[in-house]
N, C-alpha and C positions, 0 to 999 in steps of 0.2 A: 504494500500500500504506500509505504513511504516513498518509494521509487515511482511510483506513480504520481504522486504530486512533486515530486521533484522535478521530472520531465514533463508535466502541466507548467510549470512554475520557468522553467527553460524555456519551451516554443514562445510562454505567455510573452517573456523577456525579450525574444529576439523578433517577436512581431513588436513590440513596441518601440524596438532600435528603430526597426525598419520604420514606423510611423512616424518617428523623430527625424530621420534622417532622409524624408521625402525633399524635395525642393517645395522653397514657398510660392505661394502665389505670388504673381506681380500685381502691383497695383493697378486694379481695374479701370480701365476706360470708361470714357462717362458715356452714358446712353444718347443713341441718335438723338438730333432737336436738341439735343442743351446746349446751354454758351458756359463757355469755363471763365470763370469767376478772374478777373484780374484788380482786386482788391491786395492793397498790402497786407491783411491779416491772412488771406488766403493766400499767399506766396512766399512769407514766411521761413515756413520749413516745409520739408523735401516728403513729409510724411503726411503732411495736410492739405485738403485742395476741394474747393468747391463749383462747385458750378448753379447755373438758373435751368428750371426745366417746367414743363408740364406734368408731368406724369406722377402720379397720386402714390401713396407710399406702398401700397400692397405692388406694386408691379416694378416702383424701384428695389423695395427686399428682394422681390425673384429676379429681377436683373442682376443685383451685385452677388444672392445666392449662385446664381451659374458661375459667374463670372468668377467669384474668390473660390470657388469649389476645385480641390484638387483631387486626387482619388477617392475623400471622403469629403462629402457633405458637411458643409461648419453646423454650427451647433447656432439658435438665435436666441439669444436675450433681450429683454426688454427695459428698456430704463424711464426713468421720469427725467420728462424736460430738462428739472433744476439741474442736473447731473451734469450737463452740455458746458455749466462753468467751468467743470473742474476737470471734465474728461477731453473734451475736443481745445478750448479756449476759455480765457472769462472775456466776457461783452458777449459772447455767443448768445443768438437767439435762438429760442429752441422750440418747436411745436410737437417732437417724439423725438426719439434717438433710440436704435438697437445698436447692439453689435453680434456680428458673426464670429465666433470665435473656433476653432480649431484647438481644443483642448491640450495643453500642455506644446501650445506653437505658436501660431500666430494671432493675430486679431485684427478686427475691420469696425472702427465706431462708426455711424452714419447718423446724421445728426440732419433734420428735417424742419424747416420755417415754412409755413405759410402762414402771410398776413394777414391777418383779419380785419385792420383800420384802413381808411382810406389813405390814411396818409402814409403808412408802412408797404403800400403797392410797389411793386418789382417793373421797373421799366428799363430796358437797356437795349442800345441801339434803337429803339423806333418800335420794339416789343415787349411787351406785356409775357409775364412770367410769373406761374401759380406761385411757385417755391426758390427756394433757397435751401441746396443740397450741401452740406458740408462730412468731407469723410477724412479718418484720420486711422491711418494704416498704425500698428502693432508691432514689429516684427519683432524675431528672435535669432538669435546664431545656433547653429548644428550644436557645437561646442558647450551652449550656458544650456540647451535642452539635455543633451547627453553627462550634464553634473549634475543636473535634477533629476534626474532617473538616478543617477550612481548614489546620489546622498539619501534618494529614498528608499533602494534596495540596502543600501547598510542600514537605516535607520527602521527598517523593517524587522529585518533580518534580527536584531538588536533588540528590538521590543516584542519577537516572538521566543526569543532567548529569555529572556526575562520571563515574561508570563507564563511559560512552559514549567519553570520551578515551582507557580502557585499549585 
């Protein structure tokens, strides 16, 4: 029996290498019909970028879910607005924000404004635009993933050592 969870506990560990050590996605492309955002908070840094679009939020999630999807499907969470302070920018406006995440890898915040006041309406170049899309990519190296893995199989490993005397 013990040889059998030992070699469960082995393939588990070497599919997980493998999982860590896919390539990540690149940073997805904005969806047809958007204008990319050329604001200084949105040019910034190399990891954030937004754009103006029409398209309503359920159909932006399944665009960037294809789109960030690498062999496996990300995982989506859901956040509240105020969160867009501290996760995307502060000044950020916010109407929803998820992120796609890829457990124990990467991540994709998206962060969603539509206005609701007249006076906050999106016009640029000579068009009218529902929202303001801001996304801000996660990444990680092969290397800080492959020391998370190492730190939690000793740390595992170490507190079934332990409990096993009880």
């Amino acid at each position: 029996m013990k040889n059998i969870i030992t070699a469960f506990l082995v393939v588990l560990l070497l599919f997980t290498i493998y999982y860590l050590l896919l390539p990540s996605p690149v940073f997805p492309p904005f969806p047809p019909g958007s204008l990319t955002s050329t604001e200084p908070a949105d040019t910034e840094s190399i990891y954030r970028q937004a754009f103006f679009t029409d398209l309503d939020r359920i159909e932006l999630i399944s665009y960037f879910t294809s789109q960030f999807s690498s062999p496996v499907t990300p995982l989506r969470l859901n956040y509240p607005p105020e969160e867009a302070y501290s996760l995307i920018r502060d000044q950020t406006r916010s109407s929803w924000m998820e992120e796609l995440v890829h457990p124990w890898r990467d991540s994709l915040l998206i962060n969603g404004f539509y206005p609701t006041l007249p006076t906050e309406q999106i016009n640029r170049n000579g068009v009218h635009y529902q929202g303001k899309i801001t996304i801000r990519r996660l990444p990680s190296h092969a290397l800080t993933r492959l020391t998370v893995l190492a730190l939690t199989c000793i740390a595992g490993r170490l507190l079934v050592k332990e409990y096993a005397h009880l």
